[in-house]
KEDREN-316549 format. One record per residue (C-alpha): x, y, z; residue number from 1; residue in three letters. Coordinates in nm, 4 decimals, m for minus. Layout:
# residues N
REC_X_Y_Z_NUM_ALA
...
***
This chain:
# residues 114
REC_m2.3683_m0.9271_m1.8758_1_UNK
REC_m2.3129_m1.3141_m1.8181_2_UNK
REC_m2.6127_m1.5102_m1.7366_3_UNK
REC_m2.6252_m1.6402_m1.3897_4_UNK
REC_m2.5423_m1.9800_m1.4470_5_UNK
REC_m2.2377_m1.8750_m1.6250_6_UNK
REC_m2.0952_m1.6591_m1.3104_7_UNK
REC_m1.8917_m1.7814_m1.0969_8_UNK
REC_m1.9674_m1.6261_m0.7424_9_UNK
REC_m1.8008_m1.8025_m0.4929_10_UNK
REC_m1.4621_m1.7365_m0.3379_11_UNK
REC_m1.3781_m2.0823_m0.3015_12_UNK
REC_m1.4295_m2.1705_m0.6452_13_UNK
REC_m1.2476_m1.8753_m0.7426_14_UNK
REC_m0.9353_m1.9576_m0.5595_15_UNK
REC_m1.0120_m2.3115_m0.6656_16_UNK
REC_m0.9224_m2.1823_m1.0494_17_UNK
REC_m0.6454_m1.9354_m0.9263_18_UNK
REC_m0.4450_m2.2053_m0.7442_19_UNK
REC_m0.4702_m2.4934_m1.0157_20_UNK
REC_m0.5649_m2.2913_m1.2954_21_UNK
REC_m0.3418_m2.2135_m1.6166_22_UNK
REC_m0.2385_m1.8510_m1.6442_23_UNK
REC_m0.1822_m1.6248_m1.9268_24_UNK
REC_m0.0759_m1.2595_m1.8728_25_UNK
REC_m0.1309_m0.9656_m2.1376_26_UNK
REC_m0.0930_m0.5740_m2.0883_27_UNK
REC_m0.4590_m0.5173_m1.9492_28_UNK
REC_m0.5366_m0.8267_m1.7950_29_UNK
REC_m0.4380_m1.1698_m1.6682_30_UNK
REC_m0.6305_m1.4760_m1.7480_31_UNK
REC_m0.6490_m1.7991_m1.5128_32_UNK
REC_m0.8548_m2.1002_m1.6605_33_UNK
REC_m0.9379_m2.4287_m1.6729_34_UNK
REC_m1.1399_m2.6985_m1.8740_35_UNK
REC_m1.4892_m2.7538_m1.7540_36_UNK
REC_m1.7897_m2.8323_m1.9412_37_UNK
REC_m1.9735_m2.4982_m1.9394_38_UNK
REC_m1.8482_m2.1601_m1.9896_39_UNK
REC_m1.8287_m1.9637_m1.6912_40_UNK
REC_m1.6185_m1.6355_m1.5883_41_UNK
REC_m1.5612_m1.3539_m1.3204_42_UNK
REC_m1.3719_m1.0824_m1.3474_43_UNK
REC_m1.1812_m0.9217_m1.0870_44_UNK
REC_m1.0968_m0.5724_m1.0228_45_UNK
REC_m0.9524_m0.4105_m0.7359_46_UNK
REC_m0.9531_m0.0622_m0.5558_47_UNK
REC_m0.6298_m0.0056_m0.7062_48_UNK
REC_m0.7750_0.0121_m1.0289_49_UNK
REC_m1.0277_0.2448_m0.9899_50_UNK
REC_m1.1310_0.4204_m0.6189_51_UNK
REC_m1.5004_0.4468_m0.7596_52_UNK
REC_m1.7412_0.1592_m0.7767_53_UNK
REC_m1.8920_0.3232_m1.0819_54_UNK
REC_m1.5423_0.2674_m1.2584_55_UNK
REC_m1.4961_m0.0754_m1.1691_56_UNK
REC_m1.8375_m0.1724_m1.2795_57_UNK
REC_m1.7849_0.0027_m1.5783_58_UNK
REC_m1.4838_m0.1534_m1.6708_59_UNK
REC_m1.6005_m0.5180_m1.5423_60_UNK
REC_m1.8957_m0.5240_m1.8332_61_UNK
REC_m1.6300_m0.3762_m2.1156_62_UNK
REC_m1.4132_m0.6647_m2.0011_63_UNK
REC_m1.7352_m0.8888_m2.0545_64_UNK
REC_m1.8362_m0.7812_m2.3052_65_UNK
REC_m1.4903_m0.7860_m2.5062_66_UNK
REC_m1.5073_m1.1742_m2.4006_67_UNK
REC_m1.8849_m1.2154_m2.5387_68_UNK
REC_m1.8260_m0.9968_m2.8365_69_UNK
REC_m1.4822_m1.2495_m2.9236_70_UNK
REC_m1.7533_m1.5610_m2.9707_71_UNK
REC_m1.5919_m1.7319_m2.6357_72_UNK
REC_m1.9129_m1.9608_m2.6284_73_UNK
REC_m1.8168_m2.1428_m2.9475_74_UNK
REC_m1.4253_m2.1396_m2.8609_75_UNK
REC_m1.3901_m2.1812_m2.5326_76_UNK
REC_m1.4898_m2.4634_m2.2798_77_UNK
REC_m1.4059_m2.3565_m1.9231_78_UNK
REC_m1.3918_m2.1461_m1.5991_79_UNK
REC_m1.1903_m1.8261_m1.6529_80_UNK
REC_m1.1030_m1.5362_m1.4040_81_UNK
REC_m1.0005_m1.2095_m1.5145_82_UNK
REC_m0.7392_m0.9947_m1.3494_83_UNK
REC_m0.7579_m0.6638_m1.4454_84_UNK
REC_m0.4488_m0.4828_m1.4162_85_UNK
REC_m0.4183_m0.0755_m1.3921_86_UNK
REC_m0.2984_m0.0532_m1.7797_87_UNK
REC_m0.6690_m0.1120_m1.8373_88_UNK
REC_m0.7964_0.2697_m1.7813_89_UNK
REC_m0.9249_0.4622_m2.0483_90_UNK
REC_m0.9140_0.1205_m2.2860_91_UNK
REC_m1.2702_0.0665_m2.5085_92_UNK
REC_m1.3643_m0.2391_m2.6163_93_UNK
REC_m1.1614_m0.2299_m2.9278_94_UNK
REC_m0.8494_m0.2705_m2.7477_95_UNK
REC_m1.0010_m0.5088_m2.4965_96_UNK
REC_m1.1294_m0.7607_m2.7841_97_UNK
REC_m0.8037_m0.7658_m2.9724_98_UNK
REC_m0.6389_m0.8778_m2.6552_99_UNK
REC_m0.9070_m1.1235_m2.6033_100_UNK
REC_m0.8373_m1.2560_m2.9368_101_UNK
REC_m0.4482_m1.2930_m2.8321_102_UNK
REC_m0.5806_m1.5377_m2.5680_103_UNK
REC_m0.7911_m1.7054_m2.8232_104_UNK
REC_m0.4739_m1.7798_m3.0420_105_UNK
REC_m0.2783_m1.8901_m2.6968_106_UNK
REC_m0.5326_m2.1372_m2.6378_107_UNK
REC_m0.5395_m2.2673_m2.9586_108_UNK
REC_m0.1881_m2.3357_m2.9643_109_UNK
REC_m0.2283_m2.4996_m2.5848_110_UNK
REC_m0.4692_m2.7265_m2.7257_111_UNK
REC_m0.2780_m2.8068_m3.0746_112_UNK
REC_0.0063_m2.9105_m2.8202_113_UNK
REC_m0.2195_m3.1628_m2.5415_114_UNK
***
């Protein structure tokens, strides 16, 4: 679980990052960040996804997890928010972290281009 400071909690911010943010879209989630000085994320996942709160809790702290587990403090400076999509049911963290790492290499190469 993120540490307060490092959630972001308000809708306005949120919307804030989904309007001007930059996206990236993979098979279980999509990804809209941008630059800021501390690491902060949310992750987002609807009814569609699962009907029971249980599941969508569930699969909000694998999602945070993956993200913690990928060493995003030491790679990556910014606000993210995660869109879960419905491919996501049933994945473990295994599959979860490898996509996180895909992100990791897409942001590299975002940055190697700026």
């Amino acid at each position: 679980m993120l540490a307060r400071e490092n959630r972001i909690r308000k809708r306005k911010e949120i919307q804030e990052i989904l309007d001007k943010g930059k996206w990236w879209q993979g098979p279980l989630f999509a990804l809209v960040w941008r630059p800021a000085k501390n690491m902060r994320a949310v992750v987002i996942c609807s009814k569609k996804i699962d009907k029971r709160a249980v599941g969508r809790n569930r699969i909000k702290r694998v999602v945070l997890e993956a993200w913690q587990k990928s060493g995003a403090e030491e790679w990556f400076q910014g606000e993210a928010v995660f869109l879960v999509k419905k491919a996501i049911g049933g994945k473990g963290i295994k599959e979860l972290l490898e996509e996180t790492l895909r992100f990791k290499t897409e942001i590299k190469k975002s940055e190697g281009k700026s």
